[in-house]
C-alpha positions in Angstrom: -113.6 -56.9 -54.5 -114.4 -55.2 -50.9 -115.8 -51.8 -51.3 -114.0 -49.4 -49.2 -114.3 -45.5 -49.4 -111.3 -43.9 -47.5 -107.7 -45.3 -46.5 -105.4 -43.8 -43.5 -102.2 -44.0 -43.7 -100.0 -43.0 -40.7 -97.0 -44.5 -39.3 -98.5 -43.0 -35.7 -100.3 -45.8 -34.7 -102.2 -44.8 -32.1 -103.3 -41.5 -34.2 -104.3 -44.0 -36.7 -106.4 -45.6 -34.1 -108.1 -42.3 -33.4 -108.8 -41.4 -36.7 -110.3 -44.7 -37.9 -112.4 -44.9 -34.7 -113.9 -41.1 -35.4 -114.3 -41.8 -39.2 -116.3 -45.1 -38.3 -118.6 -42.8 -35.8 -119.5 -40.9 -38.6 -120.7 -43.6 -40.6 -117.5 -44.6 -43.1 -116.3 -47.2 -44.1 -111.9 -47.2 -43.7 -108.8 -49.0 -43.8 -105.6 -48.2 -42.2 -101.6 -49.1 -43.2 -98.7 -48.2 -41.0 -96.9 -47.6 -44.2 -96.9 -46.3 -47.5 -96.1 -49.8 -48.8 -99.0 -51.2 -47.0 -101.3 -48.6 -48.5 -100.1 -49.3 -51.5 -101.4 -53.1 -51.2 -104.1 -52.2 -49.7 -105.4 -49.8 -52.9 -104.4 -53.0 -54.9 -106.7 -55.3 -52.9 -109.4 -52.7 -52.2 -111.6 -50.3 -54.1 -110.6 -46.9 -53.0 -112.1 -43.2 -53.5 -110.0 -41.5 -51.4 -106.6 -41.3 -49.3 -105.4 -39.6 -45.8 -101.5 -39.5 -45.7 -99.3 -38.1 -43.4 -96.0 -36.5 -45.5 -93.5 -37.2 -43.1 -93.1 -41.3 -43.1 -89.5 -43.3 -42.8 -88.8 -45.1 -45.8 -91.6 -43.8 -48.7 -92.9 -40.4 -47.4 -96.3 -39.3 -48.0 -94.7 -37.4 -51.5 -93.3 -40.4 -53.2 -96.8 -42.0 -52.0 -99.0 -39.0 -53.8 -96.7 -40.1 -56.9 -97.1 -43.6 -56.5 -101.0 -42.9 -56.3 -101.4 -40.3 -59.3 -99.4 -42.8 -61.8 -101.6 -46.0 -61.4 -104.6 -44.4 -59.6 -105.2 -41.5 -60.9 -108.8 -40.8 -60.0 -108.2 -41.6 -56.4 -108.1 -38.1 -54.5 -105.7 -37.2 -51.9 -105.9 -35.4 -49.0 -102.1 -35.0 -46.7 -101.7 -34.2 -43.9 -98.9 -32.2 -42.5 -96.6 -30.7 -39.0 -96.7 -26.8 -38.9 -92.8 -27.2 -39.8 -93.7 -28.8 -42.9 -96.7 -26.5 -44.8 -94.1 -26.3 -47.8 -94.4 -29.6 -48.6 -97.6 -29.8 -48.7 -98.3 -27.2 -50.9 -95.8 -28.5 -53.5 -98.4 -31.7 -53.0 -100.9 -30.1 -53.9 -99.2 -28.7 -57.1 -98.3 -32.4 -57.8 -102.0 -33.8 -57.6 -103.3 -34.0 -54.2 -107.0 -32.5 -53.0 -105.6 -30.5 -50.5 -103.6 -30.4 -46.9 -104.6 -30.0 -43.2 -102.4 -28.8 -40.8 -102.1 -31.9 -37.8 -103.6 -32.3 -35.4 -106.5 -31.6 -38.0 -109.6 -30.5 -36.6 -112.3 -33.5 -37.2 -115.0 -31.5 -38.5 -112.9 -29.9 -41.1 -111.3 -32.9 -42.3 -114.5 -35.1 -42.7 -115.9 -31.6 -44.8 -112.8 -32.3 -46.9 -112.8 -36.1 -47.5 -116.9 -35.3 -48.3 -115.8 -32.9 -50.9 -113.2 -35.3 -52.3 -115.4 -38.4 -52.3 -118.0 -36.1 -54.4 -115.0 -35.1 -56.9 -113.8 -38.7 -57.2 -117.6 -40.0 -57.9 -118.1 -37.5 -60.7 -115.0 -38.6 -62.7 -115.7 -42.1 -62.2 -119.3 -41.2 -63.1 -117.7 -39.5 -66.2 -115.6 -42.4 -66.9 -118.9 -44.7 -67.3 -120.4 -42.4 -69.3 -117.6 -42.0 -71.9 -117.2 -45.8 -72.3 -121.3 -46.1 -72.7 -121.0 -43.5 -75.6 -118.1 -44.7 -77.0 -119.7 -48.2 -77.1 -123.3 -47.9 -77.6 -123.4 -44.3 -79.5 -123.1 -43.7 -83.3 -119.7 -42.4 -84.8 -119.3 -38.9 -83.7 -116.4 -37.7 -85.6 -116.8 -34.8 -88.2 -117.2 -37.2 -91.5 -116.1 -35.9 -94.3 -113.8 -35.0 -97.1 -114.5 -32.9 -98.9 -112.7 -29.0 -99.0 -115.7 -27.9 -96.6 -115.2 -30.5 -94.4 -111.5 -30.5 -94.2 -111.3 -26.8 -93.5 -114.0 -27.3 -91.1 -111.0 -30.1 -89.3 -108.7 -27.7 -90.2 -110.6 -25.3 -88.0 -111.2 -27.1 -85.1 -107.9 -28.2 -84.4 -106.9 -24.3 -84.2 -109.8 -23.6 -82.1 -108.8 -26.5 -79.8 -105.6 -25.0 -79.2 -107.2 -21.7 -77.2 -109.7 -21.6 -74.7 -111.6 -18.9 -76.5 -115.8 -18.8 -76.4 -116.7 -20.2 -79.8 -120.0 -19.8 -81.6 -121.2 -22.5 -84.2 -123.7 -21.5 -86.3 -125.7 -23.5 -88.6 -129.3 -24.8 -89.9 -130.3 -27.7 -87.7 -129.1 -31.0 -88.1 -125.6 -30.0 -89.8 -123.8 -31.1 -87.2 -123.2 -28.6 -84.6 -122.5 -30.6 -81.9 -120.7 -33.5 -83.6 -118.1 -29.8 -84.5 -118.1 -29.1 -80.6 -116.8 -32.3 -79.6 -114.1 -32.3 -82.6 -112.7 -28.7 -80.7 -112.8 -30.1 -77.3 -111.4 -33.5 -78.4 -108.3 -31.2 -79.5 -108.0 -28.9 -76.9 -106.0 -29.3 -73.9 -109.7 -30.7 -72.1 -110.0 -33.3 -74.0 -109.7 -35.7 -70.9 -111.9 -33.6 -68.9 -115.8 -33.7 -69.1 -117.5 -32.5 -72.3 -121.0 -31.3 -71.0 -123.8 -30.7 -73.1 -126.9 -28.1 -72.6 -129.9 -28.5 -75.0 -131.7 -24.7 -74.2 -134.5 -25.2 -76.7 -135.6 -29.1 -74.2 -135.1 -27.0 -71.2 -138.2 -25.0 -69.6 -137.3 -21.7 -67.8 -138.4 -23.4 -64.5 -135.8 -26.3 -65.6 -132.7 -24.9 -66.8 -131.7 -22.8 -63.5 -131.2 -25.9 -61.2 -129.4 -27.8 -64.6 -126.8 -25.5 -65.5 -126.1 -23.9 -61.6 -127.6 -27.6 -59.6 -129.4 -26.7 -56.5 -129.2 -27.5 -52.2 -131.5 -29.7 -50.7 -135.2 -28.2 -50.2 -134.2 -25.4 -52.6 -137.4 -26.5 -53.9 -140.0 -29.3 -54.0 -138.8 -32.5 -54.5 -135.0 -31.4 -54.4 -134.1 -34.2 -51.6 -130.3 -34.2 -51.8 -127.9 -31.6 -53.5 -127.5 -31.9 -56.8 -124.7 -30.4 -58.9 -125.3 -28.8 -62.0 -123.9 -28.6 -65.7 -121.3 -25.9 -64.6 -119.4 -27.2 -61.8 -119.4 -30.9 -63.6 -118.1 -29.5 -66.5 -114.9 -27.8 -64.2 -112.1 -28.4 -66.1 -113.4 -29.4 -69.8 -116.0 -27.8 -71.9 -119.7 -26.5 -71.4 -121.8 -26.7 -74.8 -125.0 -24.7 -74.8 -127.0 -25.3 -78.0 -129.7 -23.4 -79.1 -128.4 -20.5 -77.1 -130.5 -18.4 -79.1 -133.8 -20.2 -77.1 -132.6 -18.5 -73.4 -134.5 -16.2 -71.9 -133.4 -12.4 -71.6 -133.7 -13.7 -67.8 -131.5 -16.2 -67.9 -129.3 -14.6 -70.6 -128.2 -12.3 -67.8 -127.4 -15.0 -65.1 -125.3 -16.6 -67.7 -123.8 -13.9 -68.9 -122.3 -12.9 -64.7 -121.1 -16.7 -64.6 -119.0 -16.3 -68.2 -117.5 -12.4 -66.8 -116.5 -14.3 -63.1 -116.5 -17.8 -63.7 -118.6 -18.4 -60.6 -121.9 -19.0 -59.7 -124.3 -20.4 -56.6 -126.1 -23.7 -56.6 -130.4 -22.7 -56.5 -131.2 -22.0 -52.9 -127.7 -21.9 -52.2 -125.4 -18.9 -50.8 -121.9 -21.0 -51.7 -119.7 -19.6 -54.1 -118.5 -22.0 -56.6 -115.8 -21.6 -58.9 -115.7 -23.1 -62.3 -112.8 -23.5 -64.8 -114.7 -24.3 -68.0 -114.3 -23.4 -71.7 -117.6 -22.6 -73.8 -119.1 -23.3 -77.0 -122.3 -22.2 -78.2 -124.3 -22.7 -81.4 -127.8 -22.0 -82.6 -129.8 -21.9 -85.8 -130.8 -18.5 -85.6 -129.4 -15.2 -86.8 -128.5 -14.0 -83.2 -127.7 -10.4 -85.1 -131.1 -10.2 -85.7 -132.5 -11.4 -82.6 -130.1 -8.1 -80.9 -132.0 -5.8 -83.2 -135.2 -7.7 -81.8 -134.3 -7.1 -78.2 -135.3 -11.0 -77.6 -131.1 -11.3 -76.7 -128.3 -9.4 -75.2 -125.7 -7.7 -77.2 -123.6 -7.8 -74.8 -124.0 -11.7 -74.4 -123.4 -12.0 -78.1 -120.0 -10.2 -78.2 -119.1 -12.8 -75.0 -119.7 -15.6 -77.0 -119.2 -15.0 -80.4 -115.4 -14.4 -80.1 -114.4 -16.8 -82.7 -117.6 -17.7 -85.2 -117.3 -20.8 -87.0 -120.3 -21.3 -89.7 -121.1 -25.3 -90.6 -122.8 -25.0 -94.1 -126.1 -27.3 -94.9 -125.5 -30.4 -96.6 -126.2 -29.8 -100.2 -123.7 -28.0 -100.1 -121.4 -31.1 -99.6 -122.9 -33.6 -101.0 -119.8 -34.7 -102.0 -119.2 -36.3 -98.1 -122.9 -38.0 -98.8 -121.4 -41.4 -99.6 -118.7 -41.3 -96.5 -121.8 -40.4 -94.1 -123.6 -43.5 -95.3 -121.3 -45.6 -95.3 -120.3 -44.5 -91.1 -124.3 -44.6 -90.6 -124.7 -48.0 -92.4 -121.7 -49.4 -90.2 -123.2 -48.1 -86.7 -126.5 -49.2 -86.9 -125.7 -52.2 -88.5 -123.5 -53.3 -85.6 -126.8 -51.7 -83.3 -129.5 -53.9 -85.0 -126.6 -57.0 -85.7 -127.5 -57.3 -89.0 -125.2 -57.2 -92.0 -126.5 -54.8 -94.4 -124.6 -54.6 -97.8 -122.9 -50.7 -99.3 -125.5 -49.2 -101.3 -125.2 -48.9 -104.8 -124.2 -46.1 -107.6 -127.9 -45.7 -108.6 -129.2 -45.1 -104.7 -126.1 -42.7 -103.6 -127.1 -40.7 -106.9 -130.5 -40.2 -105.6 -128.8 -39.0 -102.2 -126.5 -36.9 -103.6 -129.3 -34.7 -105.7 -131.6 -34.4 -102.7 -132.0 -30.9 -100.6 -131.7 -32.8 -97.8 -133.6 -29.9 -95.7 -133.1 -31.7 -91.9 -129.3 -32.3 -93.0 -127.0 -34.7 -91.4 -129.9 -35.6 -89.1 -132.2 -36.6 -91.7 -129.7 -38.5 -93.6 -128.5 -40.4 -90.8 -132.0 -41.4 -89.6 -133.3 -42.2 -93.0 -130.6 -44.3 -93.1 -131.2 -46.2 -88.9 -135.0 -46.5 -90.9 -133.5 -48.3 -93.5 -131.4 -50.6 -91.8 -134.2 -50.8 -88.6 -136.7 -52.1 -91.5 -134.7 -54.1 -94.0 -134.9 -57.9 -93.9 -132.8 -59.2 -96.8 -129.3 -57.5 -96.5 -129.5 -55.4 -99.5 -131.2 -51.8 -99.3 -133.5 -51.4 -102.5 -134.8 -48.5 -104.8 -138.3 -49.9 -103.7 -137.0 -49.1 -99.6 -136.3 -45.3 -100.2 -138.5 -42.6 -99.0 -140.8 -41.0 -101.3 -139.4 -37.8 -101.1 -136.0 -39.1 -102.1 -137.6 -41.0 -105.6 -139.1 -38.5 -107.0 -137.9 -38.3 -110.7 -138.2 -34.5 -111.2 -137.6 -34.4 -114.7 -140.9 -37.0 -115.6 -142.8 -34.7 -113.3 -144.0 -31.6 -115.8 -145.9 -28.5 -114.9 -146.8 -30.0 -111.6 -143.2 -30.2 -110.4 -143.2 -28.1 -107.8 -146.3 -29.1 -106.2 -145.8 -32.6 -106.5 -142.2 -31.5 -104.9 -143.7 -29.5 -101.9 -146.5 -32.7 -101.3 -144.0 -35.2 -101.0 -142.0 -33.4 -98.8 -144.5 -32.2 -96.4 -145.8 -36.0 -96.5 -141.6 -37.2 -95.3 -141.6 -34.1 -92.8 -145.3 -35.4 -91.3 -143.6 -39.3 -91.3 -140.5 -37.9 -89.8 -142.2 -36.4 -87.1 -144.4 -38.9 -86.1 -141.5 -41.5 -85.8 -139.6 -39.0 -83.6 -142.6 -38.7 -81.5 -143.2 -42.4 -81.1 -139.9 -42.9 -80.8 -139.2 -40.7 -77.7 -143.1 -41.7 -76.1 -145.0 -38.8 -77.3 -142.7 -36.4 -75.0 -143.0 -32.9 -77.0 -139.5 -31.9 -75.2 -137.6 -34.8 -75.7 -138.6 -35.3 -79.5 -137.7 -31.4 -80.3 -134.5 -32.2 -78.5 -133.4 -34.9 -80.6 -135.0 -32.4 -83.9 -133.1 -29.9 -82.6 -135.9 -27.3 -83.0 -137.7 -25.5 -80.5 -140.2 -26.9 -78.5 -143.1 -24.4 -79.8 -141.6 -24.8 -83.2 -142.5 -28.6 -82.8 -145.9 -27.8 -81.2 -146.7 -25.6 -84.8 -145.5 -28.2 -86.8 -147.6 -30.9 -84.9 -150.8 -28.7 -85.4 -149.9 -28.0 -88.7 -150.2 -31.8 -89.4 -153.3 -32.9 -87.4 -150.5 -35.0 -85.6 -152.5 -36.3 -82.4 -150.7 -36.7 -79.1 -150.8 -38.4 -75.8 
């Protein structure tokens, strides 16, 4: 298939002329049709980001074109273009899906600006698209599992939520599944086909998270080459998710809290004003009540994002959904690692269902990718478990607690090492996927003699 970027469509010919030769000038790449019928083979045939229409046309007019466009195409943008007489039609095609409308003759400058803007909008959601299909294909099961009464209300919950476009804080230790919760609200709100964007505050450095969340102009600072849009005006339209809010800086606490009151911000070394139609979730594994009484975070930034609170208890206390979330983890890395592993059995998911499980969901689900990552025959064994897990408190005696604490501390020191390895010895990028703090990660490696490169 030909890649082409833009597509004129004009019954003026000799405008069409003009416009194709200035748009070639300026270094893109466009096909022309005399007709809406021709554009409409030519988007067939072609790869298209975005369209120039003229409204008024004989036989299909620029509006019945828009429509044609939105109901098979719907990612292509389109921009129309429209006599003085006629500004009322084009602002009812705008309400029916086009970018926007110039008033013809258009001036050139202004209408390559506007096909720039479009092309960026039309990348992003393909972009988006990609992205979705990678997860949906490559990423573990992200759905809520669960039946039990905690976990249904918890559904119940989020399909409420998802009806309002309220700020909602999730609270919760780490690793219950905070995120996994987000998703379930956007998935049933009215965003769900919009962009679900994601901010991990405690893998951002202050330096960082600035240019992520507001993106930045070129030269803003060293190495920014191109502009680059940030977490904010991607997420236009569907839902931002900040977790571990409670990690921002009082610094960066205020510049979010001016973007939540107007809903605009500017790009880092930027002067634009950018508008941003976004809902927000936040959660965090600290006591944010306390942290106000601290002074380490903004009341006022608390009462803007803890409109509705929705609390995720730990695991144990619903160990009841322990065999469910084995079975989904069992399933997904199975289907990773393309082996066949078999259920496990009534004597294993008894062990699982009396452990603590301190690093919740998290740590079950990557005890279980260990399991299935290191087993050979098909059949998970008493003899694969982690210590931790096998320890039979009642044979234990005086020494129970002791011999409780060791063995935990020794799965903790394992469990972070493996992280570690896994994501190259990058501090940021293993507390990330802990979903602790980076200098909560740094005390834990020095409490352990962990060495790193």
């Amino acid at each position: 298939m030909i890649k082409n970027d833009l597509l004129l469509v004009d019954d003026d010919e000799k405008l069409l002329e003009v416009y194709k030769k200035i748009f070639e000038l300026s270094g893109f790449s466009i096909l022309a049709a005399n007709s809406s019928d021709m554009a409409l083979k030519l988007i067939r045939e072609h790869s298209i980001s975005v369209v120039i229409a003229d409204i008024i046309m004989p036989k299909m007019n620029g509006m019945e074109l828009l429509n044609a466009i939105k109901k098979d195409w719907p990612d292509i943008e389109v921009i129309m273009l429209t006599a003085e007489g006629s500004i009322s039609g084009a602002v009812e095609a705008v309400k029916e899906g086009a970018y926007t409308y110039l008033i013809k003759p258009a001036d050139i400058e202004e209408l390559i600006s506007e096909v720039k803007k479009a092309q960026e909008l039309f990348d992003v959601k393909k972009e988006n698209s990609k992205l979705k299909q990678r997860i949906e294909y490559f990423q573990p099961s992200r759905s809520f599992i669960g039946e039990s009464a905690v976990a249904s209300e918890l559904k119940r919950k989020a399909k409420l939520i998802g009806n309002s476009d309220s700020a909602v804080l999730i609270t919760g230790e780490s690793g219950t599944g905070k995120e996994v919760l987000a998703h379930l609200i956007h998935d049933n709100s009215n965003r769900k086909d919009m962009p679900f964007v994601s901010v991990n505050c405690a893998a951002l450095n202050e330096n960082l998270i600035e240019s992520e969340i507001f993106g930045s102009e070129r030269g803003a600072y060293t190495g920014a080459e191109k502009r680059r849009k940030g977490r904010f005006e991607i997420a236009d339209g569907g839902t931002i998710f900040f977790d571990e809010i409670g990690e921002l800086s009082i610094n960066m606490q205020v510049k979010l809290l001016r973007v939540l009151q107007e809903k605009t911000f500017e790009r880092v070394g930027g002067t634009e004003t950018i508008a941003s139609d976004f809902r927000l979730i936040t959660a965090t594994n600290r006591d944010l009540k306390k942290a106000v009484e601290a002074g380490t975070f903004r009341l006022d930034l608390y009462y803007r994002i803890n409109i509705i609170p929705v609390v995720i208890p730990p695991l144990r206390d619903r160990s009841e959904d322990i065999p469910m979330l084995c079975d989904q983890f069992l399933k997904d890395y199975s289907a990773e690692t393309n082996k066949r592993i078999e259920p496990l059995d009534k004597k294993i998911m008894d062990i699982l269902k009396k452990y603590s499980w301190p690093g919740n969901v998290r740590e079950l689900r990557n005890i279980v990718e260990r399991l299935v990552v290191m087993n050979t025959s098909g059949v998970i064994a008493m003899d694969d478990l982690p210590l931790e897990l096998t320890v039979d408190i009642g044979d234990i005696g005086v020494d129970t607690d002791e011999n409780l604490k060791h063995a935990t501390k020794e799965f903790e020191k394992d469990y972070i090492t493996e992280i570690m390895r896994r994501n190259g010895w990058n501090v940021t990028k293993a507390a990330a996927e802990m979903g602790i703090a980076r200098k909560n990660l740094y005390k834990k490696l020095n409490d352990y003699g962990i060495k790193f490169r």
